[in-house]
LOFIZA-503083 format. One record per residue: residue in one letter; x, y, z of N, C-alpha, C in turn. Coordinates in steps of 0.1 Angstrom, whole numbers, plus 5000, padded with zeros to 4 digits. Layout:
BEGIN
AXYZXYZXYZ ...
This chain:
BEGIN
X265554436675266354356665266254426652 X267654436643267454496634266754376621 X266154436612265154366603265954416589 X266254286586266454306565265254216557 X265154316546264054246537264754226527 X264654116525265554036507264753966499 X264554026492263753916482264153866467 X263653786460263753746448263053746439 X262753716426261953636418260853496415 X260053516409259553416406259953376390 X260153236384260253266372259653346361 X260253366353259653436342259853426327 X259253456321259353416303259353296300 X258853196306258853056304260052986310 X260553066317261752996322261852916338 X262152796335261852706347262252786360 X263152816359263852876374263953026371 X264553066384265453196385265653196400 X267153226394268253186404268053346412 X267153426413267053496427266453456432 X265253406430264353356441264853236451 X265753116439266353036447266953066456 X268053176449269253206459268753286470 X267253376471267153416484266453336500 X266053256490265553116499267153056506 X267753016493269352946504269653036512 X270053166511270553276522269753246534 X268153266537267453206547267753106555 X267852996546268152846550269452856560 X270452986554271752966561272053076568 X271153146568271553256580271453266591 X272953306597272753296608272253416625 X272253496618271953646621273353706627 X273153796638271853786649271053866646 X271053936630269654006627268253966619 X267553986622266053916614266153966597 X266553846594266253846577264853746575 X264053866568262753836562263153826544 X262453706542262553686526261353676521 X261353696507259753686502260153676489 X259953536477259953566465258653606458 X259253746452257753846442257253766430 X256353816427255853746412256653846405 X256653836393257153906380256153946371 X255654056382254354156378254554286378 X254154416374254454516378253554566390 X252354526387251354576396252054526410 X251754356410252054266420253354266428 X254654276425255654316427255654436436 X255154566431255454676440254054656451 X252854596448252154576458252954496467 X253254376466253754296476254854376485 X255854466475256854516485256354616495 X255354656491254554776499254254716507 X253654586511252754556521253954476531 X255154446521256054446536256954506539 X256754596536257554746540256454776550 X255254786548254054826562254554706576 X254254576569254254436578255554486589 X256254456579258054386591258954516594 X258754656586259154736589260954736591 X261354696580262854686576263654786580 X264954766582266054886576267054856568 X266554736563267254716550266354646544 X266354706530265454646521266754576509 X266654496501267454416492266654346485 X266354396470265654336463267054266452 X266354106447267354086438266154056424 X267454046415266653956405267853916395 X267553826381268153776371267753886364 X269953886357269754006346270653876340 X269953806331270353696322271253766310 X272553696309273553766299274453846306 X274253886317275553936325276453816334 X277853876334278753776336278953776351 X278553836357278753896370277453956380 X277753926393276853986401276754136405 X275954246397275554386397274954426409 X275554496413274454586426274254696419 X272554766414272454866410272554996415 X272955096404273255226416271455346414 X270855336402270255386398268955336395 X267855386400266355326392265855436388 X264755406377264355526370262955476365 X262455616369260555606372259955596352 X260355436350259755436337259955296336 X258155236330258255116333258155076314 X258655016305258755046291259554836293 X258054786293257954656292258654576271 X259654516277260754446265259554326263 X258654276270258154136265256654166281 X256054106282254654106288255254056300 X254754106312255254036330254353876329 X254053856342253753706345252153726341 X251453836346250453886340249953926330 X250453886323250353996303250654116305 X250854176316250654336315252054396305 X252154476297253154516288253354676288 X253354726301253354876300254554946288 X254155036284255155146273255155296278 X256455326282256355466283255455526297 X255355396304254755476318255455516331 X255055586340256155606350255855506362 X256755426366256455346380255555406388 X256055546396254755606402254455716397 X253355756394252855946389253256016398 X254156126389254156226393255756176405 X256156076402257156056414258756136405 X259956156413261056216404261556096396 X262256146383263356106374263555976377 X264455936386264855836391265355886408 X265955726413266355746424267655706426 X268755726438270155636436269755566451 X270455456445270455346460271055396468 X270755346481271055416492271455276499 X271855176495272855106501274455166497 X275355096502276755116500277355026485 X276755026477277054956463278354906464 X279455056457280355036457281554906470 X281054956481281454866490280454716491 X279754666486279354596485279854526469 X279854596459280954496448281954526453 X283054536463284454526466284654406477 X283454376484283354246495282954116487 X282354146476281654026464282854036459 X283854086457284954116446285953996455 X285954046466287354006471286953866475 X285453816476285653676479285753576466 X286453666456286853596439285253536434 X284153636434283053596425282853736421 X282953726407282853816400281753946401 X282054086402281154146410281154286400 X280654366396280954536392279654606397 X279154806395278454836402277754796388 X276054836378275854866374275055036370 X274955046364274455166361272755176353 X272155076351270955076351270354916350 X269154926361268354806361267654756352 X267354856340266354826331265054906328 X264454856325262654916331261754826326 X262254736333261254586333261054566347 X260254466355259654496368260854486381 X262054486378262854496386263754636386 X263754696374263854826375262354926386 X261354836383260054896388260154886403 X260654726406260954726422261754786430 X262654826421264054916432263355076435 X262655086419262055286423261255236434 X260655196435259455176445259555126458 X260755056461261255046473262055166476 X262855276463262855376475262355456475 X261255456467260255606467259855566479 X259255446486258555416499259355456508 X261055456508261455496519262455576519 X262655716507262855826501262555886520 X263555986524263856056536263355956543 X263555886550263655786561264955766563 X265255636575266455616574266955456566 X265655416567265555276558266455246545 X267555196542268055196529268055046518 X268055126509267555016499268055026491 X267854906480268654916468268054756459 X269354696450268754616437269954546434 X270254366435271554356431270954246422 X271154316410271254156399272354066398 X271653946394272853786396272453736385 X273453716378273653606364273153506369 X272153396356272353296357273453216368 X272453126373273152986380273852876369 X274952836371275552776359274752596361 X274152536371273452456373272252476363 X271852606363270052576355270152646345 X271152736340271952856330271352786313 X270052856309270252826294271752816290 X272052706277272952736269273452836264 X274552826267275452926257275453056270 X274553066279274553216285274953216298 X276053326300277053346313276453306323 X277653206334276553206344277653226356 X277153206370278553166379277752996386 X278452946397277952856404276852936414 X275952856418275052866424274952886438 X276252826439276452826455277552976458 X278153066448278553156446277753276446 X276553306438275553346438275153426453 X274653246456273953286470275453326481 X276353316483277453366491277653516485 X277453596470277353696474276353796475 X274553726476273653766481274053796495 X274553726501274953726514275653806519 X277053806507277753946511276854066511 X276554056500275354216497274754236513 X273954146520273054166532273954236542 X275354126547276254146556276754326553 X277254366543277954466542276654576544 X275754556539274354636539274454646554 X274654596562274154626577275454676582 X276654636580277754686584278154846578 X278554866570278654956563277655126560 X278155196567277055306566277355396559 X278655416550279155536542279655456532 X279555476523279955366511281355416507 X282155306502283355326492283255396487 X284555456488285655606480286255536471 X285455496462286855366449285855426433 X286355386428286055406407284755316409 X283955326402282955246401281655256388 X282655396382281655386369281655336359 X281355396344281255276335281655396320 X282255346315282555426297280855376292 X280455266288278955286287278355186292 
């Protein structure tokens, strides 16, 4: 049976929720396969985070990996195309830890490109009218840290992986900042998984960015 790993978040920065971890819990609740989706919400650590994904990349032995998280202030649901081996902490993880200027792994390359089908994956989020584009960088906060690190682990294999950020839930969405519905969210976590397994050559479409 084929195996997807999807995970989320735990909150972070004082903030009650985050809507990846919720939304990869509902995808669970509603999936109907027929392939084994394994979920797991990470803490919002750097250490912790890429330990946990390592130990289920050993455990359940995926071929699809799908890490999510909250990129708060974006209007739309991002599948990243890029992670890059530098972890340059904007505010301290769940742990205090506040790295500056370090590399996710020593000695590992530049960055990596996802090896999901991005582009065809914001065009199936697109078409079910929830707002979707690729992005072009995760950051280098511990979710930039989690995408290098899920594919340095499975860099030449056949295993593919990747990073799709989701706005605020408009249910738990601080004031004033973009969100969608909740129940949107989790339908295009969903799409993300479904086209991830379907899809083995990604979209021939535009998908870049002026900046």
């Amino acid at each position: 049976m084929r195996t997807v790993l999807l995970t989320g978040f735990e909150p972070f920065a004082g903030d009650a929720v985050n809507p990846s971890g919720d939304a990869v819990r509902a995808v669970a609740e509603r999936w109907a396969g027929p392939e084994r989706l394994v979920v797991e919400v990470l803490p919002v650590t750097f250490d912790g985070a890429t330990a946990r994904l390592a130990a289920l990349l050993e455990e359940q032995r995926p071929e699809i990996v799908i890490a999510t998280g909250l990129a708060g202030g974006r209007h739309a649901v991002t599948p990243e195309r890029v992670a890059v081996n530098l972890a340059d902490a904007w505010l301290p993880d769940n742990a205090g830890a506040r790295p500056q200027d370090a590399p996710v792994v020593e000695g590992g390359p530049t960055a990596y490109f996802a090896t999901l089908p991005v582009k065809a994956i914001r065009a199936a989020i697109g078409a079910a009218d929830i707002p979707a584009s690729v992005s072009h960088t995760a950051g280098t906060f511990v979710c930039n840290a989690t995408m290098y690190a899920a594919l340095h682990a499975t860099a030449g294999t056949s295993v593919r992986a990747g990073f799709v950020h989701v706005p605020w839930a408009a249910e738990t969405a601080p004031e004033g900042m973009p969100s969608l519905p909740f129940d949107e969210i989790v339908d295009a976590v969903t799409i993300a998984v479904r086209v991830s397994l379907d899809v083995e050559v990604d979209a021939a479409a535009p998908g870049g960015a002026v900046f």
